[in-house]
C-alpha positions as a Markdown table, in Angstrom:
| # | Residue | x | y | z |
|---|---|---|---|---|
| 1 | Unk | -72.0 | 153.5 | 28.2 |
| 2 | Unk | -74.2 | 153.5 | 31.0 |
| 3 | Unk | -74.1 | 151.3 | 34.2 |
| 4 | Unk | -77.3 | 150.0 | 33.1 |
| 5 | Unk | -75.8 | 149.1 | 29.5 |
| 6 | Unk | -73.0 | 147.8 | 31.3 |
| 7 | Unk | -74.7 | 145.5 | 33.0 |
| 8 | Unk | -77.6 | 144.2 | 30.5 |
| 9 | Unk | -73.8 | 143.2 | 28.0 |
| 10 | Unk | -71.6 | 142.2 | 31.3 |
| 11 | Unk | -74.7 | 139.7 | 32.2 |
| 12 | Unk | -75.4 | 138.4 | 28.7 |
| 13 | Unk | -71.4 | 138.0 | 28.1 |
| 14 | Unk | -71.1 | 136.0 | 31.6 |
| 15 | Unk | -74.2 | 133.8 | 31.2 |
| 16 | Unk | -73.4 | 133.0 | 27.7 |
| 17 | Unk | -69.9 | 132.1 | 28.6 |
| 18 | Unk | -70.9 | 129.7 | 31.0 |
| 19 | Unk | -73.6 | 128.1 | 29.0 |
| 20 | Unk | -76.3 | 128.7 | 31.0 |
| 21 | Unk | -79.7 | 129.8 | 29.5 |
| 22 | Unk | -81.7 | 132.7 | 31.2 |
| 23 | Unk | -84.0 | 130.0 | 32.6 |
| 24 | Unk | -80.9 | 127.9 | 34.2 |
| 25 | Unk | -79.4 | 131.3 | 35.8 |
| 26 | Unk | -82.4 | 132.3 | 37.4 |
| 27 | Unk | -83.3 | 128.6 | 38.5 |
| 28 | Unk | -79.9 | 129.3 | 40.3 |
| 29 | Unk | -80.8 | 132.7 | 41.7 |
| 30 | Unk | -84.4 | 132.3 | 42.2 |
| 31 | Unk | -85.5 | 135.6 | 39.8 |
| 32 | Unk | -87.7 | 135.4 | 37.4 |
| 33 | Unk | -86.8 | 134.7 | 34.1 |
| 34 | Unk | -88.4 | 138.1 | 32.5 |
| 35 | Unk | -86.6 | 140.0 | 35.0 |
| 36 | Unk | -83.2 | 138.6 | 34.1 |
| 37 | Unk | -84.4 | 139.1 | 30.3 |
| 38 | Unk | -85.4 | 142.5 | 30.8 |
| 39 | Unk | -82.0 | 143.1 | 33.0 |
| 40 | Unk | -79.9 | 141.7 | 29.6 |
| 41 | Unk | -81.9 | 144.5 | 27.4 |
| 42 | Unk | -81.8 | 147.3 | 29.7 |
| 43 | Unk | -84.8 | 147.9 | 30.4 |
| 44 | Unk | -84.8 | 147.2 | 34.2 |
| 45 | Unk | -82.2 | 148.2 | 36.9 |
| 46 | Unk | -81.2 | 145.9 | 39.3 |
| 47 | Unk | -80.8 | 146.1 | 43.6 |
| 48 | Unk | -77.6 | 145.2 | 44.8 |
| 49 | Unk | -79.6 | 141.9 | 46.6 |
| 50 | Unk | -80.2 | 140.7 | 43.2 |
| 51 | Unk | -76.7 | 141.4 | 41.6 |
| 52 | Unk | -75.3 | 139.8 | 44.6 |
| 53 | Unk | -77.4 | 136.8 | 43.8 |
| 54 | Unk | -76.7 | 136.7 | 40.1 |
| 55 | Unk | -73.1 | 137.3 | 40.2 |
| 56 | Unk | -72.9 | 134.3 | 42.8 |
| 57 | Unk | -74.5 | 131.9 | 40.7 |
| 58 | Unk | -72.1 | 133.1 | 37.8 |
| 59 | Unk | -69.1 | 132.5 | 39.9 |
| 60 | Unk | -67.9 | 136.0 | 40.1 |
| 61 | Unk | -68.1 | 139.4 | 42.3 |
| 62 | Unk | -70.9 | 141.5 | 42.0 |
| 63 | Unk | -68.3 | 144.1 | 41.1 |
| 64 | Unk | -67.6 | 142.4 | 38.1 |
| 65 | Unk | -71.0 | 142.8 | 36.8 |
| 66 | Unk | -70.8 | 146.3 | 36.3 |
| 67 | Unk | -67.0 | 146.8 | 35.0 |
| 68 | Unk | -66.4 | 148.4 | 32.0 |
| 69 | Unk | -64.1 | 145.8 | 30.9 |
| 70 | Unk | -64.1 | 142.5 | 32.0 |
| 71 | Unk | -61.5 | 141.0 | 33.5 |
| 72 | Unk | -60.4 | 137.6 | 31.0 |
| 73 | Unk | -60.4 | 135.6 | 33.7 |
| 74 | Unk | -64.1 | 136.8 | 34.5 |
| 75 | Unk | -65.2 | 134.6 | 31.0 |
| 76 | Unk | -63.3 | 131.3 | 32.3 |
| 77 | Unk | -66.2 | 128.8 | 33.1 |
């Protein structure tokens, strides 16, 4: 799997998990909605500013967006 793959399922498990729509996440992290949506279907990468800003408004480290396996404690709201 590709770090791009990795990220479009770590980013969809993570929102999902915390019940947050696309729109409510980037609300949060002031993206745009089609960029988040196009980040979940790989078919955009993403700069580390941006993962920064997602991953804080999911409550973890950016790192975390782009491991292979996420940590359990990662899916806790």
């Amino acid at each position: 799997m590709s770090s791009r793959e990795t990220l479009a399922r770590n980013l969809r498990i993570l929102r999902v998990a915390r019940g947050l729509s696309q729109e409510a996440l980037t609300d949060g992290a002031t993206i745009a909605r089609s960029y988040v949506s196009a980040l979940e279907r790989g078919q955009s990468s993403a700069s580390v500013d941006r993962l920064d800003r997602l991953a804080r408004e999911l409550g973890v480290e950016t790192y975390v967006l782009l491991m292979k396996d996420l940590p359990p404690e990662a899916l806790k709201a």
